[in-house]
C-alpha positions in Angstrom: -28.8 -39.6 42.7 -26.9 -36.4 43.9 -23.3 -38.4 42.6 -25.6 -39.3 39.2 -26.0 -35.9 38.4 -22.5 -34.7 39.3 -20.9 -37.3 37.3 -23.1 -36.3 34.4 -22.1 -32.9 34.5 -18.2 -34.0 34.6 -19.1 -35.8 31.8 -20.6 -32.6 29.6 -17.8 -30.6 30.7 -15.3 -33.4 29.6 -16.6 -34.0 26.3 -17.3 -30.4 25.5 -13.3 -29.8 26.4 -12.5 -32.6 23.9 -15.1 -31.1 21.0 -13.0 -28.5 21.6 -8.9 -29.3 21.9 -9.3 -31.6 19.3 -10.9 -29.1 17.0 -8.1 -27.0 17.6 -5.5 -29.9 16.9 -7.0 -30.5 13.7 -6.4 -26.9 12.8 -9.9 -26.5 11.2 -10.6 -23.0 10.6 -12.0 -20.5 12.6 -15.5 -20.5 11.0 -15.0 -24.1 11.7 -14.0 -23.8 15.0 -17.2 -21.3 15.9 -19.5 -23.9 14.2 -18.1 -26.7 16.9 -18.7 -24.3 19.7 -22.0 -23.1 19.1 -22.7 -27.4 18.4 -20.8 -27.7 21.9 -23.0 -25.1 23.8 -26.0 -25.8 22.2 -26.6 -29.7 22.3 -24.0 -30.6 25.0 -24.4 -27.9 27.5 -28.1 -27.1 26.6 -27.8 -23.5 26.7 -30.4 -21.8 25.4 -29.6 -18.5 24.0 -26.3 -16.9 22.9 -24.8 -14.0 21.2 -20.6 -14.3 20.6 -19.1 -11.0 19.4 -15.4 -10.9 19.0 -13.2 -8.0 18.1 -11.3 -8.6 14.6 -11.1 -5.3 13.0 -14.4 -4.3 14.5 -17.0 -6.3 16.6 -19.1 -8.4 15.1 -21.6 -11.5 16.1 -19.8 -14.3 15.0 -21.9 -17.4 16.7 -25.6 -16.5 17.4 -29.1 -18.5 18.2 -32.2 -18.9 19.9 -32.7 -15.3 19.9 -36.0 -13.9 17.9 -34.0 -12.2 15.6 -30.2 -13.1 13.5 -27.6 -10.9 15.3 -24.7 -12.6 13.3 -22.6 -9.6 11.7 -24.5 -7.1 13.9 -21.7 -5.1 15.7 -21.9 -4.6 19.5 -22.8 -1.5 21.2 -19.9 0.8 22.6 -21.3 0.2 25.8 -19.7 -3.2 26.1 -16.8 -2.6 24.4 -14.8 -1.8 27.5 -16.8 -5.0 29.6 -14.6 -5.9 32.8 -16.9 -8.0 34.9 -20.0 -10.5 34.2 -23.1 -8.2 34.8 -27.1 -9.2 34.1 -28.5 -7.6 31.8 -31.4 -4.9 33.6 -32.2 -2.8 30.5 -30.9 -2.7 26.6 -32.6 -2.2 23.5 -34.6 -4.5 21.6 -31.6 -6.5 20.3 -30.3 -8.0 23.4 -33.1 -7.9 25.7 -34.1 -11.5 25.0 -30.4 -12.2 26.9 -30.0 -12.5 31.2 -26.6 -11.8 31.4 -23.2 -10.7 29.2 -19.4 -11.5 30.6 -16.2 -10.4 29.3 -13.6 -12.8 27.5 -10.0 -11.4 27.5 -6.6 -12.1 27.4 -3.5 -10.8 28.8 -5.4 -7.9 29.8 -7.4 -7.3 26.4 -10.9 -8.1 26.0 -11.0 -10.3 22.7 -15.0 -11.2 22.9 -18.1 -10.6 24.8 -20.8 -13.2 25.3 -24.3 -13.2 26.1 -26.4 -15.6 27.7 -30.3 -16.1 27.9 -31.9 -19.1 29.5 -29.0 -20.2 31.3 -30.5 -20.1 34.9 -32.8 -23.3 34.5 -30.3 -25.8 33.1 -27.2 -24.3 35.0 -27.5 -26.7 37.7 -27.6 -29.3 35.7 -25.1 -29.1 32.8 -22.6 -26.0 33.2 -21.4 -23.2 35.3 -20.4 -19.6 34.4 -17.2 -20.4 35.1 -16.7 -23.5 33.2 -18.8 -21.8 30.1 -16.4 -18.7 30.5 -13.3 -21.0 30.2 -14.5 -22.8 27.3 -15.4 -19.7 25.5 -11.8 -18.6 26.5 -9.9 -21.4 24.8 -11.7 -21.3 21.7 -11.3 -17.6 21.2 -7.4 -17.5 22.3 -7.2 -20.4 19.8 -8.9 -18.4 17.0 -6.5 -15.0 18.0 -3.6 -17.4 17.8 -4.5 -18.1 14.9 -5.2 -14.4 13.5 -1.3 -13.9 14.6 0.2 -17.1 12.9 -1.4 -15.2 9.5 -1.1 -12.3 10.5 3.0 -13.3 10.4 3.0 -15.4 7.5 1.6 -12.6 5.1 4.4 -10.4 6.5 6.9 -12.5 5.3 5.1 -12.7 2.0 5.3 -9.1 2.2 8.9 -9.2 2.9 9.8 -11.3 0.4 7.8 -9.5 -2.1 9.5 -6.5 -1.3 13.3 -8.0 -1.4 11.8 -9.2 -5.2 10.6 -5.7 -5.8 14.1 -3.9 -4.8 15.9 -6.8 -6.7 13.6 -5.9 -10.0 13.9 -2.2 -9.2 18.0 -2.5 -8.9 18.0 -3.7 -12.4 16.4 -0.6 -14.1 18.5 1.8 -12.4 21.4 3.1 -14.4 24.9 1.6 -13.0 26.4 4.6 -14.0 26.1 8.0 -15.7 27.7 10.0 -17.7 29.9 12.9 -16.2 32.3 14.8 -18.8 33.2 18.2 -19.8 30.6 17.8 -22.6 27.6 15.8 -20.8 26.7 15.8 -17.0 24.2 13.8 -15.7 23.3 13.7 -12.2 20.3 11.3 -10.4 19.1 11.5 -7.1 16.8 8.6 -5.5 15.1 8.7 -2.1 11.9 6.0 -2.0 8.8 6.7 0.3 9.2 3.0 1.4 11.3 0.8 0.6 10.3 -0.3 -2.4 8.9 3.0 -4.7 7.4 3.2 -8.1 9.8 6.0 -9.6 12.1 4.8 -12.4 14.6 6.9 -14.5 17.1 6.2 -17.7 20.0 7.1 -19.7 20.8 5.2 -23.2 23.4 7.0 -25.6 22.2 6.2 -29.3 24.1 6.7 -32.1 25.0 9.6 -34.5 25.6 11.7 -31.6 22.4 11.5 -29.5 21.1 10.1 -26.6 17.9 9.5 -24.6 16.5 10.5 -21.1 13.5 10.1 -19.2 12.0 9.7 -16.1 8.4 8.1 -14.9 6.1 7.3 -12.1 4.2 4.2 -11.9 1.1 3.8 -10.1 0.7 1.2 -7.2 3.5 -0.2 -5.5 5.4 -3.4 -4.8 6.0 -6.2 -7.2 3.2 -5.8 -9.5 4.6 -1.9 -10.0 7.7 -2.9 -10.3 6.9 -5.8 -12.9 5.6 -3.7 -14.6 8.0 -1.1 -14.9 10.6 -3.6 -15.6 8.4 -4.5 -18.7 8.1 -0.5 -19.6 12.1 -0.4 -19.6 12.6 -3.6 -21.6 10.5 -1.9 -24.4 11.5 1.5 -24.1 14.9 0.3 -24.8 14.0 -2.0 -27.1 12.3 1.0 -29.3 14.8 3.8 -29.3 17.9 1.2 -30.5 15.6 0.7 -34.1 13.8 4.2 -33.5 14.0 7.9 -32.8 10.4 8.8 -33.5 8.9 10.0 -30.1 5.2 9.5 -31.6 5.9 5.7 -32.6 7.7 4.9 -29.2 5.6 6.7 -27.2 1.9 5.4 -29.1 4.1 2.0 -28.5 4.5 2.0 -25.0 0.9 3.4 -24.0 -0.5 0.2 -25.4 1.9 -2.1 -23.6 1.0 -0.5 -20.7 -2.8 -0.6 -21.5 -3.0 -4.5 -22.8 -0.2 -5.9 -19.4 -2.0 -3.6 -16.7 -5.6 -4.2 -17.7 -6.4 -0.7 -17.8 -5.9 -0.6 -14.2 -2.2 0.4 -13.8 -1.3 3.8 -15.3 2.4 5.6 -15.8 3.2 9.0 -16.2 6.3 9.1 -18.3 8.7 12.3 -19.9 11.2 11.1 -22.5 13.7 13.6 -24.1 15.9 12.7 -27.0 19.1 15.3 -28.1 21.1 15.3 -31.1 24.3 16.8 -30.5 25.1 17.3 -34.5 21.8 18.7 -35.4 21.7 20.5 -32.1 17.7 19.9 -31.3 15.9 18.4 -28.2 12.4 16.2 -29.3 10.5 15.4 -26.2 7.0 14.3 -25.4 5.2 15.2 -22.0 3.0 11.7 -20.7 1.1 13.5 -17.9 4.1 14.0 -16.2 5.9 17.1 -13.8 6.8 19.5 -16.7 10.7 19.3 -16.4 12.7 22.3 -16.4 14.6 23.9 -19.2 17.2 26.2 -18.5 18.9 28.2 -21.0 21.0 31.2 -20.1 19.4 32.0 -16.7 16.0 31.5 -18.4 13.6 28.6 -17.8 10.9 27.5 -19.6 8.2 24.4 -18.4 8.4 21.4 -21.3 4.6 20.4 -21.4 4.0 19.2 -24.8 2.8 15.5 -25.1 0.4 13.7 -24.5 -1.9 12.0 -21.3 -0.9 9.7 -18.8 0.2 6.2 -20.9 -2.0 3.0 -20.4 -5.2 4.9 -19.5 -6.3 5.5 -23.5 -6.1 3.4 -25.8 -5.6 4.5 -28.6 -4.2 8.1 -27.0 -6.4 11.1 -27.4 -3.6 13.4 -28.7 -0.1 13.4 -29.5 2.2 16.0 -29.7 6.0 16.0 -30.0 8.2 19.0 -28.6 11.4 20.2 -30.5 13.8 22.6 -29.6 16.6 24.8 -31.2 19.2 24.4 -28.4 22.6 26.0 -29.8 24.4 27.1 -26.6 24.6 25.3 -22.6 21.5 24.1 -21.5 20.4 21.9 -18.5 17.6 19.7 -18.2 15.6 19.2 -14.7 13.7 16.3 -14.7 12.0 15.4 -11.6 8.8 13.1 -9.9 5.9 14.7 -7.9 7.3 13.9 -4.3 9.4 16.7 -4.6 6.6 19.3 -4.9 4.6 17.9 -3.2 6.2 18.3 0.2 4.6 20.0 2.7 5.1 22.6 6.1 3.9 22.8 9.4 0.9 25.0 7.3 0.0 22.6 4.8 1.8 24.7 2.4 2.8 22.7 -0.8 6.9 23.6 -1.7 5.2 23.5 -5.5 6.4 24.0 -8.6 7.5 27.6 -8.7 10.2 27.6 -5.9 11.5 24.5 -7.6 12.0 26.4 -10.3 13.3 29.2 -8.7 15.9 27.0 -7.3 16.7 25.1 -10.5 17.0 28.4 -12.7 18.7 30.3 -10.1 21.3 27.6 -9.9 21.1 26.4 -13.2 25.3 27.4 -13.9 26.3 24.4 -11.4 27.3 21.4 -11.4 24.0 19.1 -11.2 25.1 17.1 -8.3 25.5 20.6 -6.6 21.9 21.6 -7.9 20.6 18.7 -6.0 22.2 19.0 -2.6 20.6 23.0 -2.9 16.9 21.4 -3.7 17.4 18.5 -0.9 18.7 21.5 1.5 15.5 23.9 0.6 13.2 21.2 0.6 14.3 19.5 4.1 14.3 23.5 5.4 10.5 24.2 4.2 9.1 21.0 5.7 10.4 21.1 8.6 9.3 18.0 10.9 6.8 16.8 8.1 8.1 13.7 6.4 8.3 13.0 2.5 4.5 11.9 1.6 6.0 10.2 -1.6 9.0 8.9 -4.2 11.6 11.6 -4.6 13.7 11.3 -7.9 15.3 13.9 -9.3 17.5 13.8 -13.2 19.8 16.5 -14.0 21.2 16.4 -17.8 23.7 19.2 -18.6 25.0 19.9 -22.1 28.2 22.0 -22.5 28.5 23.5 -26.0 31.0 25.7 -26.5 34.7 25.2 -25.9 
């Protein structure tokens, strides 16, 4: 009789094992898999009560019964979130005092799940031990963490190949090259955040003597940004080759932006145009870092426009800068990331040392201006990092002869 039983048990434990391993096999997933173990302890091993809780980015219940009340998605108390050994349970709130005991799962030294048990001491003998129910419990929950990892590294190669898409998208909307001549100097300076960032800049000479800059910040990064500012470029060109009105291009582009990114992605956006014969700068201001005008040691803030493009549509105002610019001027054109560096105080550099920089030094060459901004920055924030995009776009116009 005594051989009856024993060979009964062997025969619980072996099927249970095989519930199991071939669950696994199948790959089923892990809601899946914690349905066949619950079906596995419950009608095969006859346990009574049980509460699972496993650690994904919190603990939560994921397999729960034969308790008085649901405990699936309740999280578990901090006072078995360190568990080491199999303890009963003495005292506990009214949650978990319908359980008898609680033991640790781990592995490789890091607790993964904690189980409880209640009713377990009048069918033990007869279907399952601790340590058998332990090592059961065990392989399902490694098998689940395995598979957490085997996502976990699939969506970072997704990422990764989303990002060497985004830097190949972003490549293609940089300028190859820039003008540098006794008459026009232009100077850009690039460092992203990460490795992919959401600043973009442009040069385009036009005819009759003028030419076009700007510079914008795109919300979100990635792909999607980076779609979409590949998009913004491809009409922005596409406008000022048939057109030099700021209000049309600019009234333009806010509702590309609005109609592609749903409302949801937003770009703030300065765009300058000079004509060299008629010796005037139009610009219009799309919620962006008021570039700097220097003229003759003097600066001046250029923050006529308009709001940020693709949250409005159609915009709420429009208003177009021009400027009488008859003698050497430089343009200072720069993203947010630059001001908004910080010190060892959480002291913002901010706009007015920028300035101070860019006015002071306004007589240099551009490329000089920058390395003097990089150096003052890099001194102010000491061991702080860059919190964002840095781009900077000098344009210097030599008049007279």
């Amino acid at each position: 009789m005594i051989g009856s039983k024993d060979s009964q048990i062997k025969d619980l434990k072996l099927n249970a094992l095989l519930e199991i391993t071939q669950a696994i096999n199948n790959n089923l997933s892990e809601d899946s898999l914690y349905k066949i173990y619950r079906f596995t302890l419950l009608a095969d091993l006859k346990i009574e009560k049980i509460g699972l809780f496993v650690l994904d980015d919190s603990w939560v219940c994921k397999v729960n019964y034969g308790t008085s009340r649901k405990m699936e998605g309740e999280s578990l108390p901090e006072s078995y979130q360190n568990l080491k050994q199999a303890e009963e349970i003495a005292s506990c709130d009214e949650l978990f005092c319908e359980f008898d005991e609680v033991f640790p799962v781990s592995h490789k030294d890091k607790l993964l799940a904690v189980v409880f048990l209640g009713g377990v001491s009048d069918v033990s003998e007869q279907t399952v031990d601790r340590t058998f129910l332990q090592a059961l419990t065990n392989i399902i929950i490694v098998a689940i963490e395995n598979k957490k990892l085997a996502r976990k590294q699939i969506e970072q190669e997704a990422y990764r190949k989303e990002l060497e898409i985004a830097k190949q998208v972003q490549n293609y909307l940089i300028p190859n090259s820039l003008p540098n001549n006794s008459d026009l100097q232009l100077e850009a300076s690039y460092i992203p955040h990460q490795d992919v960032g959401g600043d973009y800049y442009d040069y385009i000479p036009l005819a009759d003597n003028k030419f076009m800059v700007c510079i914008a910040d795109v919300s979100g990064k990635g792909v999607p940004a980076a779609l979409l500012m590949s998009n913004f470029q491809a009409s922005l060109r596409t406008m000022v080759r048939n057109s030099s009105d700021l209000n049309e291009i600019v009234d333009e582009l806010n509702y590309q932006i609005n109609f592609s990114g749903n409302g949801e992605n937003f770009i703030t956006f300065f765009i300058a145009i000079y004509d060299g014969n008629a010796q005037t700068l139009h610009y219009v201001n799309c919620g962006h870092n008021p570039p700097i005008l220097v003229v003759d040691g003097n600066y001046q803030l250029l923050e006529a426009g308009t709001t940020i493009l693709g949250m409005f549509n159609p915009l709420p105002f429009l208003e177009v800068g021009k400027l009488e610019l008859d003698q050497n001027f430089l343009l200072f054109s720069y993203t947010d990331g630059v001001i908004e560096t910080f010190n060892d105080e959480g002291e913002e550099f901010g706009e007015d040392r920028l300035a101070e920089i860019v006015a002071t030094k306004g007589h240099q060459e551009p490329a000089q201006i920058h390395a003097e901004i990089f150096n003052q920055v890099d001194k102010f924030r000491g061991e702080n990092n860059y919190r964002d995009d840095i781009t900077m776009l000098s344009c210097k116009v030599n008049l007279s002869k």
